[in-house]
Backbone as JSON, one array per atom type, in Angstrom:
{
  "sequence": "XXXXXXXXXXXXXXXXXXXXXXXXXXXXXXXXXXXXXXXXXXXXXXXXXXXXXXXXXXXXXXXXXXXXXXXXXXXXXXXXXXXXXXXXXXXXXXXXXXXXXXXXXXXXXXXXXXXXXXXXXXXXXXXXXXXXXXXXXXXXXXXXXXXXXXXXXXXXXXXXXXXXXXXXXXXXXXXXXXXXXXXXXXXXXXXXXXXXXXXXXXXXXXXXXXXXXXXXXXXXXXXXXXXXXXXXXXX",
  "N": [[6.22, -79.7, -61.67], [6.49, -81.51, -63.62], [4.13, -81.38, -65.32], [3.75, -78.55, -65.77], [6.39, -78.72, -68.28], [4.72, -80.22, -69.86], [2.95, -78.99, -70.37], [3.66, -76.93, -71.94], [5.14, -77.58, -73.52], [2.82, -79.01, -75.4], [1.77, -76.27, -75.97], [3.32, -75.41, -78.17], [3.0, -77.26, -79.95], [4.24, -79.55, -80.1], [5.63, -82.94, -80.25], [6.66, -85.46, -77.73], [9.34, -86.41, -79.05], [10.2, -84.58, -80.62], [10.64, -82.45, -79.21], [12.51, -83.3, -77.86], [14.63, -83.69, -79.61], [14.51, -80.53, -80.19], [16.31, -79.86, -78.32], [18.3, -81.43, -77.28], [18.24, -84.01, -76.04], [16.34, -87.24, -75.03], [13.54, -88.83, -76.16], [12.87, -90.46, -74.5], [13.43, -89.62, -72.13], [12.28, -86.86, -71.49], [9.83, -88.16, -71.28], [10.01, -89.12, -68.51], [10.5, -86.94, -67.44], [8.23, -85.1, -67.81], [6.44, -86.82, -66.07], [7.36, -86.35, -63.7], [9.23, -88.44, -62.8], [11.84, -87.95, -62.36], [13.95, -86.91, -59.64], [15.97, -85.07, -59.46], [16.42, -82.85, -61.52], [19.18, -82.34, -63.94], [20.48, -79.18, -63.55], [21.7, -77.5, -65.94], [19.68, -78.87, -67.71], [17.37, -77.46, -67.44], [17.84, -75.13, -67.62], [18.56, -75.43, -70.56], [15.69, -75.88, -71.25], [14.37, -74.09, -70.06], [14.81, -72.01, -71.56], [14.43, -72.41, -73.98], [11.77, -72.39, -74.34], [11.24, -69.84, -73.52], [10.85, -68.91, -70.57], [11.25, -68.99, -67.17], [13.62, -69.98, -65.32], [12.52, -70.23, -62.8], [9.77, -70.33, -63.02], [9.48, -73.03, -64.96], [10.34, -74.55, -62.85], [7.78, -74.6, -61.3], [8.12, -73.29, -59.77], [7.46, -70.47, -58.85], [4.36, -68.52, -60.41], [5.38, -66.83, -62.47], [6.34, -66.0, -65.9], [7.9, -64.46, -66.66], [11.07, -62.56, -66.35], [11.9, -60.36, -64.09], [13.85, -59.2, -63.41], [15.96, -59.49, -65.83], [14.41, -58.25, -67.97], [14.87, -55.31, -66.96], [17.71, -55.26, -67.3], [18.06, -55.36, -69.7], [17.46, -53.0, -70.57], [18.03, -49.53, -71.53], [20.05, -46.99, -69.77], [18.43, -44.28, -69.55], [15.83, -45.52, -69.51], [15.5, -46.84, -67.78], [15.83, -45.56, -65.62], [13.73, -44.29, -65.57], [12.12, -46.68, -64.92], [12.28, -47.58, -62.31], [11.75, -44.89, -60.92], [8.98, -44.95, -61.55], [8.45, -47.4, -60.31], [9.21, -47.47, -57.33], [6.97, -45.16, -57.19], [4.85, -46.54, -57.22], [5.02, -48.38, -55.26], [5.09, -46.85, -52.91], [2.28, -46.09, -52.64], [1.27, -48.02, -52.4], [2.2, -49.08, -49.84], [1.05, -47.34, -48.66], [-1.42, -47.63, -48.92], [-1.67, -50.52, -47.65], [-0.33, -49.49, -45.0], [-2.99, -48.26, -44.42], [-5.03, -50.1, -44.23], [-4.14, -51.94, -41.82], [-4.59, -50.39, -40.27], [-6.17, -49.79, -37.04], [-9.42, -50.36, -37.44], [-12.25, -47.16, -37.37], [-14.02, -46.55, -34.72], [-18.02, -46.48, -34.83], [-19.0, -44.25, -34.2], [-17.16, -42.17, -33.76], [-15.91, -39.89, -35.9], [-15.43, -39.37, -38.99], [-12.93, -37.35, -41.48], [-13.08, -36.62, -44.52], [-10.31, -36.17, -46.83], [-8.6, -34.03, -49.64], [-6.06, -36.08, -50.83], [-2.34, -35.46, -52.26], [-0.54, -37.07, -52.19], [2.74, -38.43, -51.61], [5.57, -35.96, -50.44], [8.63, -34.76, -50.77], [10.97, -34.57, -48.52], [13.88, -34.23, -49.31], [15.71, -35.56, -51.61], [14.09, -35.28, -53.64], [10.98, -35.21, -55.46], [8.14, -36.44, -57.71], [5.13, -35.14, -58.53], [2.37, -35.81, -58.85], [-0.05, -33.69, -60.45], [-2.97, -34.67, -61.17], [-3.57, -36.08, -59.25], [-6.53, -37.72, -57.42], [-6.81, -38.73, -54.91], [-8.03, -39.34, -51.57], [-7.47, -39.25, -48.06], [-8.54, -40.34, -44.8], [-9.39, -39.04, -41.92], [-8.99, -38.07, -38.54], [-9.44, -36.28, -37.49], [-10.68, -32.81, -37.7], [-9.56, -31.05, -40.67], [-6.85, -28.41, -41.24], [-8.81, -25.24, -41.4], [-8.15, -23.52, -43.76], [-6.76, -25.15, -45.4], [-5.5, -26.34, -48.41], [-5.16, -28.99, -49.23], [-3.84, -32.6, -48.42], [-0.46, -33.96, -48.01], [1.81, -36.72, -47.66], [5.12, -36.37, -45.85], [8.3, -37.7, -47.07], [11.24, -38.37, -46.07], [13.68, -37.18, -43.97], [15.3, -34.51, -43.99], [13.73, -32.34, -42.74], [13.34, -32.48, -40.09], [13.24, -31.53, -37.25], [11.18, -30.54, -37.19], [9.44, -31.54, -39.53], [8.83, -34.99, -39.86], [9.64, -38.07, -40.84], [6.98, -39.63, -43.09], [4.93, -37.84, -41.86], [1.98, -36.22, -41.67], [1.26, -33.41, -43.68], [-0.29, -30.32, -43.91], [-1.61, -28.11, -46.74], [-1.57, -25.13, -48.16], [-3.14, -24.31, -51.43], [-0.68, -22.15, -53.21], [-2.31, -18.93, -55.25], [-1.27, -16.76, -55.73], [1.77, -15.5, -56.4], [3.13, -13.41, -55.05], [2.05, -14.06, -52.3], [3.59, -15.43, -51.08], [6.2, -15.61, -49.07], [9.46, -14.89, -46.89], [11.01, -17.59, -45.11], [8.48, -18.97, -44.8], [7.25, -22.21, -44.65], [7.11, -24.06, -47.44], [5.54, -26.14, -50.64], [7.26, -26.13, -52.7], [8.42, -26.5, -56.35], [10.98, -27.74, -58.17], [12.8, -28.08, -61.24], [11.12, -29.99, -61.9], [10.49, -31.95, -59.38], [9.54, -32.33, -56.29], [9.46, -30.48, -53.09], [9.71, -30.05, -49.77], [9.94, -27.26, -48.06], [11.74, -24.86, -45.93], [11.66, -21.33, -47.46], [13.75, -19.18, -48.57], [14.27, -15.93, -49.52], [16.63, -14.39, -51.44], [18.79, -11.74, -52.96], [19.38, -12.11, -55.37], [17.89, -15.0, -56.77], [16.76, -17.3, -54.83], [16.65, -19.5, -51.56], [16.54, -22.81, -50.73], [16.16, -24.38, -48.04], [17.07, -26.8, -45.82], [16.08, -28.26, -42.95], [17.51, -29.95, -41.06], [20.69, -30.3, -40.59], [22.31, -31.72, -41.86], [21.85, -32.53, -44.64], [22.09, -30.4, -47.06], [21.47, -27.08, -48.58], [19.46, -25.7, -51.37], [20.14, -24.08, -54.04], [18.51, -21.9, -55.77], [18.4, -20.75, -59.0], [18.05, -17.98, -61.82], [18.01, -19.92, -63.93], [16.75, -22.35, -63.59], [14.4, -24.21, -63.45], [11.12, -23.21, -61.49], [9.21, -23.05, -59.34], [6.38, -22.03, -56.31], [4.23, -24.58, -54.97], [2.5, -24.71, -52.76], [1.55, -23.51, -49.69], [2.66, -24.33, -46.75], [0.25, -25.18, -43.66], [0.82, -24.53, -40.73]],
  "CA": [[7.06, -79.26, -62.77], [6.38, -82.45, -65.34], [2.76, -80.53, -66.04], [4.19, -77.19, -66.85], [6.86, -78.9, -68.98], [4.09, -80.6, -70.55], [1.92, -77.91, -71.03], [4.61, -75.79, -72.84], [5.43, -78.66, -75.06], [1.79, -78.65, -76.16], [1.48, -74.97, -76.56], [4.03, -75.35, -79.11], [3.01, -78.11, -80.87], [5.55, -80.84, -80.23], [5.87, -84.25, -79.93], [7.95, -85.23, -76.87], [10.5, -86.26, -79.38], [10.4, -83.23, -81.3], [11.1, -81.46, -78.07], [13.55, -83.86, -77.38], [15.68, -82.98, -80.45], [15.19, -79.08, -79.68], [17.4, -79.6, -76.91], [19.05, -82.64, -77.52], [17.39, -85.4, -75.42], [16.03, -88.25, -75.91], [12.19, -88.39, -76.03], [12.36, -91.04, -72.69], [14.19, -88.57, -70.8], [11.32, -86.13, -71.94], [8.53, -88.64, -70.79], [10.1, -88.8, -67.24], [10.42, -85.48, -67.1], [6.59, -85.04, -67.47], [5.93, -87.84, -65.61], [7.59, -86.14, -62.4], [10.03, -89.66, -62.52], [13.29, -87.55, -61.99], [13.77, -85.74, -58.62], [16.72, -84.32, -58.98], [17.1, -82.54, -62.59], [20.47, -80.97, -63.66], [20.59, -77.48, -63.59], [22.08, -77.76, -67.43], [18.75, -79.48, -68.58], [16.6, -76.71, -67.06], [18.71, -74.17, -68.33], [17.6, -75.28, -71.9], [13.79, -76.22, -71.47], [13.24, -72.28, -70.07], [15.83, -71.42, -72.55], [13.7, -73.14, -75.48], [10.39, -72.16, -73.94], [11.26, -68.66, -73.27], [10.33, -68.89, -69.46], [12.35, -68.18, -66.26], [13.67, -71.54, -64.66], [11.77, -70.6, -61.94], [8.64, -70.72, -63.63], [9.36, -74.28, -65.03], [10.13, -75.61, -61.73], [6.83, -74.25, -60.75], [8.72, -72.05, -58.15], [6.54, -69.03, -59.58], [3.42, -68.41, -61.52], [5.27, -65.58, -63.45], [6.41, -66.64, -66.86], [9.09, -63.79, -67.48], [12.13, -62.51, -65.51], [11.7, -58.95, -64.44], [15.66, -58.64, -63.45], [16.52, -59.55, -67.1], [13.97, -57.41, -68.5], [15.35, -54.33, -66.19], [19.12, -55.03, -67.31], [18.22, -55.01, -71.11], [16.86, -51.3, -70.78], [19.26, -48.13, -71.55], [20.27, -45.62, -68.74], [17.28, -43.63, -68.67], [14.6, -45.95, -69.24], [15.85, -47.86, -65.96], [15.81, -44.53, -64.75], [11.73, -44.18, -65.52], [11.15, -48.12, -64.61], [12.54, -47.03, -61.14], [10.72, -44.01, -60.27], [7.29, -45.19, -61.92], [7.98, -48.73, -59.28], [9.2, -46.66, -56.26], [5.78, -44.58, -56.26], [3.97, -47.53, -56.96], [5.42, -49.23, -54.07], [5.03, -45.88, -51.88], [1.1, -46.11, -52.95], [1.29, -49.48, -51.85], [2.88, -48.95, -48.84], [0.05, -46.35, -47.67], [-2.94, -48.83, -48.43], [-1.52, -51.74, -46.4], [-0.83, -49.24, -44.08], [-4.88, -48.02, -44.15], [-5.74, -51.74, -44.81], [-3.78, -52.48, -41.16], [-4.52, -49.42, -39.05], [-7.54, -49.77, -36.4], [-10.72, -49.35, -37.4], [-12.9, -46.4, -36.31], [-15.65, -46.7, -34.31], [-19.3, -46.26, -35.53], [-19.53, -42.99, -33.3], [-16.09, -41.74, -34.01], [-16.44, -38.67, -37.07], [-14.08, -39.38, -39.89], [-12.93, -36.72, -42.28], [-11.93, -37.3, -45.89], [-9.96, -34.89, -47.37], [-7.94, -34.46, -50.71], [-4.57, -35.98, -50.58], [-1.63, -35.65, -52.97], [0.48, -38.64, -52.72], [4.17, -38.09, -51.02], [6.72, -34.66, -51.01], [10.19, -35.27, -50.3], [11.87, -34.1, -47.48], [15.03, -34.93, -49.23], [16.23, -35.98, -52.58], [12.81, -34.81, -55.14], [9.45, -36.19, -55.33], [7.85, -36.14, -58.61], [4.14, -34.73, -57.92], [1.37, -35.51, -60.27], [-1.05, -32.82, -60.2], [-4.03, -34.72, -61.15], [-4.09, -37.31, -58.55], [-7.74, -37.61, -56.84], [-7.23, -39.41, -54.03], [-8.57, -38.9, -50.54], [-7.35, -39.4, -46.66], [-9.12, -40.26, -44.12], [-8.54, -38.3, -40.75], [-9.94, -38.55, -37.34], [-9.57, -34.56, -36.82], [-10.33, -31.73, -38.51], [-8.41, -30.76, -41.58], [-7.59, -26.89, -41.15], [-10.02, -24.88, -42.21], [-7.64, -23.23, -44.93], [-5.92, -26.19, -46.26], [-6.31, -27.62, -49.46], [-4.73, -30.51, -49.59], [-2.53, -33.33, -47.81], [1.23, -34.19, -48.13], [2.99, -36.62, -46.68], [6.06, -36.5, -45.91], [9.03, -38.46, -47.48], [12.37, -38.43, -45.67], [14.04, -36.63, -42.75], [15.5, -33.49, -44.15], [12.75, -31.06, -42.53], [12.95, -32.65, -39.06], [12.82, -31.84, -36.27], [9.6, -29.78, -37.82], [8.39, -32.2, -40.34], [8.89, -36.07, -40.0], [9.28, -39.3, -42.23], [5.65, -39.83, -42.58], [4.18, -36.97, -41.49], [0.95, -35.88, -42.6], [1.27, -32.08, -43.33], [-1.29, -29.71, -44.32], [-1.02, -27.3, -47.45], [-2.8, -24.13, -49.12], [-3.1, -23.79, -52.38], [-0.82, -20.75, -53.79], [-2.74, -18.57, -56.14], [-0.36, -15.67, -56.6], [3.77, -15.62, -56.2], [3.11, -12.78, -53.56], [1.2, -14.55, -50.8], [4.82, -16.26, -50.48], [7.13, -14.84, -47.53], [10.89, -15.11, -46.98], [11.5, -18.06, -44.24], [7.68, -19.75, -45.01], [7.29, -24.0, -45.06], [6.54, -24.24, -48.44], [6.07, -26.72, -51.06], [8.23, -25.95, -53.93], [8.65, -27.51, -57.59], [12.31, -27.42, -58.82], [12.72, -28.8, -62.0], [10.1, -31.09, -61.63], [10.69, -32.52, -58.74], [8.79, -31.05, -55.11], [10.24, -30.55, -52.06], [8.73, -29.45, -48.22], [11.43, -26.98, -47.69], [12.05, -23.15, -46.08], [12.26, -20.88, -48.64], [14.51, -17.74, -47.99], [14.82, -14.74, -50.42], [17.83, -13.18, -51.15], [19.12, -10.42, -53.69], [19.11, -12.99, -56.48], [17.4, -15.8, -56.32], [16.44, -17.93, -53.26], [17.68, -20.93, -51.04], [15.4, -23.92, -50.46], [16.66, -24.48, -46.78], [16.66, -27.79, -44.51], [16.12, -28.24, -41.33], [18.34, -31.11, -40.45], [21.82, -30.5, -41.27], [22.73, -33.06, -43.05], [21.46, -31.71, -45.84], [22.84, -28.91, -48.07], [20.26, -25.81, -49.07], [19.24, -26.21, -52.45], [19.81, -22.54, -54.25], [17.48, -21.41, -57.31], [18.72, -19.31, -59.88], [17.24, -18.22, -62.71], [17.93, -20.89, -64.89], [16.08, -23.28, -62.78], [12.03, -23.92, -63.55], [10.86, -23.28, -60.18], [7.4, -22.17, -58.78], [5.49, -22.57, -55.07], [2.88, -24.88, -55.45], [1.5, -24.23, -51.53], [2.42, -23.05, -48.43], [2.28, -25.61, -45.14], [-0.29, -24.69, -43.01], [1.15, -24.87, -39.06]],
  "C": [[6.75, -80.04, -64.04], [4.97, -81.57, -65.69], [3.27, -79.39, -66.55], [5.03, -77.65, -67.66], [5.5, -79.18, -70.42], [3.38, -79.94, -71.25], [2.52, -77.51, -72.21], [4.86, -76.2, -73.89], [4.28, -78.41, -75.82], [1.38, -77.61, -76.89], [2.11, -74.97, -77.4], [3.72, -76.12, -80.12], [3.42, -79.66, -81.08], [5.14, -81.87, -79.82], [6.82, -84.42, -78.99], [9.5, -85.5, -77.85], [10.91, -85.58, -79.95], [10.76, -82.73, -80.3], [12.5, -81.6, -77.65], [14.98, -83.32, -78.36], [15.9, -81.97, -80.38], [16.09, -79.03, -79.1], [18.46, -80.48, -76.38], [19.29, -83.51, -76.11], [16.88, -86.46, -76.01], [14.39, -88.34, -75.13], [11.89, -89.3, -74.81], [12.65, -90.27, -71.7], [12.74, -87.32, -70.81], [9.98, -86.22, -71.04], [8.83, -88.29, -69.24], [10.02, -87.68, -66.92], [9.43, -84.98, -66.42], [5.68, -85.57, -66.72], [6.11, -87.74, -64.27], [8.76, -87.26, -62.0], [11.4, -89.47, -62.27], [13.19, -86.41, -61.12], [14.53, -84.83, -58.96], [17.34, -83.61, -60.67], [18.04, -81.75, -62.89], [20.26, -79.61, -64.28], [21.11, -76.8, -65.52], [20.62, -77.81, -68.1], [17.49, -78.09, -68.33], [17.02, -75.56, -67.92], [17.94, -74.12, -69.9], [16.36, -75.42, -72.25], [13.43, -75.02, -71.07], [13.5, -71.75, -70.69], [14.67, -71.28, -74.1], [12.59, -72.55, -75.01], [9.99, -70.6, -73.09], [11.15, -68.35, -71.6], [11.71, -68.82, -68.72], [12.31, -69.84, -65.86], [12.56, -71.44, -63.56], [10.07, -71.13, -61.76], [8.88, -72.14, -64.25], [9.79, -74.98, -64.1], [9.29, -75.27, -61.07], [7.15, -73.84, -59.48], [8.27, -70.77, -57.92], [5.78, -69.12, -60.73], [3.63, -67.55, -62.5], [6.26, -65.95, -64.18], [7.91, -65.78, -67.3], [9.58, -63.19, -65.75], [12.31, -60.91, -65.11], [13.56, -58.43, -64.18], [16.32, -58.19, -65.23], [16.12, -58.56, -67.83], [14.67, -55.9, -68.08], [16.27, -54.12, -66.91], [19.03, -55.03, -68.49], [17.66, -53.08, -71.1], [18.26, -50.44, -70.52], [19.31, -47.14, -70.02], [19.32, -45.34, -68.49], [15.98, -44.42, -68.71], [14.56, -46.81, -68.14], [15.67, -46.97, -65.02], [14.31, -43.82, -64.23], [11.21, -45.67, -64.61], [11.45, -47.75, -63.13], [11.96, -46.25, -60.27], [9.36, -44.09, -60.91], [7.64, -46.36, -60.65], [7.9, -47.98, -58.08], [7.5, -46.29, -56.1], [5.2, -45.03, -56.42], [4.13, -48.15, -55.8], [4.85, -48.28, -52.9], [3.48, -46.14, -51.5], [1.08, -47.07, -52.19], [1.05, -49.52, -50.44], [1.61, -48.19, -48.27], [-1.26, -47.47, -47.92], [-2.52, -49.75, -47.91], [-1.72, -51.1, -45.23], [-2.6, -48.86, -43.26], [-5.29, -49.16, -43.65], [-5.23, -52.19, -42.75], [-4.12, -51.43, -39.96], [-5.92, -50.21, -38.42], [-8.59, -49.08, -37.26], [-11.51, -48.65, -36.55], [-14.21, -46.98, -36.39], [-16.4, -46.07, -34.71], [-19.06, -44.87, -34.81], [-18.27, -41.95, -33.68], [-16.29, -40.94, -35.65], [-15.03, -39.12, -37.84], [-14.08, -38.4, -41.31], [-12.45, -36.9, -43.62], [-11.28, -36.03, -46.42], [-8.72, -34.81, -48.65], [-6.4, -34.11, -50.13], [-3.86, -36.5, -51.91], [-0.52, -36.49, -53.01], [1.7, -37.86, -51.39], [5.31, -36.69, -51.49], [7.78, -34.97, -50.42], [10.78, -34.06, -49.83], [13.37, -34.17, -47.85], [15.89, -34.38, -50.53], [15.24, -35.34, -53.92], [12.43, -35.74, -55.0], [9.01, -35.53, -56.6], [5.92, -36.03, -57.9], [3.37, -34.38, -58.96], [0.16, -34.54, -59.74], [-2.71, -33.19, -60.49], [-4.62, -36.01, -60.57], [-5.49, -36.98, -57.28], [-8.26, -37.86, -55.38], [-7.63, -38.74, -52.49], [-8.15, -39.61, -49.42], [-8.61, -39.38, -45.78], [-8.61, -39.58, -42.89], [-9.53, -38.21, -39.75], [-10.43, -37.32, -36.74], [-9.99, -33.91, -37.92], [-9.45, -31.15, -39.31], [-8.07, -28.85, -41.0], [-7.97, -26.18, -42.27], [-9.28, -23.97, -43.92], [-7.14, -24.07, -45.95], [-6.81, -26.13, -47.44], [-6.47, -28.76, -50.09], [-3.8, -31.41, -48.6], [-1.7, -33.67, -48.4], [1.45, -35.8, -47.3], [4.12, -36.83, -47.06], [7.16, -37.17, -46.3], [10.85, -38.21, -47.07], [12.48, -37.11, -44.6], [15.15, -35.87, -42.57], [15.13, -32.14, -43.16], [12.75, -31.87, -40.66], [13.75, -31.52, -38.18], [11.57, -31.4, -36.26], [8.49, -31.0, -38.46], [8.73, -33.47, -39.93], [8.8, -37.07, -40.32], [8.09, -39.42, -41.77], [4.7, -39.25, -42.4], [3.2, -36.58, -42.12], [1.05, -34.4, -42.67], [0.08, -31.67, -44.21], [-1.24, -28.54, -45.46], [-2.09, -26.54, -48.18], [-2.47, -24.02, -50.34], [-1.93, -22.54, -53.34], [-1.19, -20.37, -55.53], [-2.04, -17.63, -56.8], [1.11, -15.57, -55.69], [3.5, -14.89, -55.14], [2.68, -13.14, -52.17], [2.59, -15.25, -50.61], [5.95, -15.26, -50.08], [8.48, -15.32, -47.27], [10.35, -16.39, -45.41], [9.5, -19.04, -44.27], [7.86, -21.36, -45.29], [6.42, -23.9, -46.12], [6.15, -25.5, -49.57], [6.5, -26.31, -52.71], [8.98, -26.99, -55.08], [9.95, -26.89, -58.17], [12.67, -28.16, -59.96], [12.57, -30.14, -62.53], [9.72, -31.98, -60.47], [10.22, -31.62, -57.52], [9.29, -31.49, -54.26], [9.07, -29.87, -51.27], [10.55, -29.07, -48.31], [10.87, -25.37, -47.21], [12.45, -22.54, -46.84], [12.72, -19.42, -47.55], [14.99, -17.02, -49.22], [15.88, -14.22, -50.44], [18.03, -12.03, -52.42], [18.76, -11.28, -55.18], [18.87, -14.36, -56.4], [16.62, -16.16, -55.06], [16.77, -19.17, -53.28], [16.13, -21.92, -50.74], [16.08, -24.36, -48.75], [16.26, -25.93, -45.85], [16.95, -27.66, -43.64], [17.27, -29.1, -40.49], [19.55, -30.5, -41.36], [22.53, -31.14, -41.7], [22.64, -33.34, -44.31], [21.61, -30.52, -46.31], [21.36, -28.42, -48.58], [20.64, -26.4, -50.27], [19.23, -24.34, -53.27], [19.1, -22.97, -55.78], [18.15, -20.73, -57.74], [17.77, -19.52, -61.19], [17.18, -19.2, -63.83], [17.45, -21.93, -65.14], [14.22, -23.33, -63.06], [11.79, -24.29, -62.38], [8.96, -22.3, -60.15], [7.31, -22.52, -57.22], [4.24, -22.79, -55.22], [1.96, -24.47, -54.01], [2.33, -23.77, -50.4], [1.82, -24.18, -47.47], [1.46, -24.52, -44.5], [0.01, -25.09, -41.57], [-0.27, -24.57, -38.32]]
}
């Protein structure tokens, strides 16, 4: 801790007793500081040296290499931009979450055929999944994709079970025109903005987005709703 004090002092400019007056010390209390000569500093004095030096206490008791406070930062932001920092971390984390898992699965054997095939991130079984359309990435798979697909899914919550399952890798075609889509089809469907793995079911006006698990309430469309079907599941 006396080195990062020290540092910080320097980056600034100061003399320890210039520092000392910032914060109203006395420039021996300063030296020990730096010097590592006080184990036990009060919680007060810390308070104003990350205070004065912009930093997180934890960063000047060299308890962390990271200089700013991401809580604080979070709780100064309005309603909805907490509401973006949230779902931009989430599907960073999700991302995350699937390369450790890669990073931890078995590797295949030299002889063993591995397929790559384009996958689109996570669809929510649930709540809405936001679903960027120009993500590149690629799965590996130990089987055969089927031969219609055109892309992978997976799954995100446990709406669609006993069919689909947290996790699940599902398989999905393309749709090119509104008609290739069928009353009671596993589709995936964009509802104002947000995509779902859901049964769609036609009715007189509109249509229902339907889960499998009851525990979950249908989701109805009307026209007021920006809706499309981006693919159909391939079983």
């Amino acid at each position: 801790m006396g080195e990062r004090i020290k540092r910080l002092r320097l980056s600034k400019g100061l003399t320890q007793e210039e520092l000392g007056r910032k914060v109203g010390l006395q420039r021996a209390a300063i030296n020990k500081y730096e010097k590592g000569n006080v184990e036990n500093m009060k919680r007060t004095i810390i308070g104003e040296l990350s205070s004065f030096f912009g930093v997180t206490p934890a960063y000047l008791m060299a308890l962390s290499d990271h200089d700013y406070d991401i809580n604080d930062v979070f709780d100064r932001l309005n309603d909805k931009n907490k509401e973006n920092v949230y779902n931009y971390a989430e599907s960073i984390l999700k991302k995350q979450y699937r390369i450790e898992k890669a990073e931890n699965s078995p590797p295949f054997s030299i002889s063993e055929k591995v397929y790559e095939f384009p996958f689109k991130g996570a669809v929510s079984a649930g709540t809405g999944e936001w679903m960027d359309d120009e993500i590149t990435e690629t799965i590996a798979l130990k089987h055969q994709p089927p031969a219609e697909a055109d892309f992978a899914l997976m799954v995100n919550g446990d709406s669609m079970e006993p069919i689909f399952a947290n996790g699940q890798i599902i398989f999905v075609k393309t749709v090119e025109d509104p008609s290739q889509v069928y009353s009671n089809q596993f589709v995936i469907a964009d509802l104002n903005g947000e995509a779902f793995v859901k049964k769609i079911v036609f009715e007189q006006i509109g249509c229902r987005l339907v889960s499998l698990n009851k525990k979950y309430e249908d989701k109805i469309v009307t026209e007021h709703d920006a809706f499309y079907v981006r693919g159909i599941v391939v079983l």
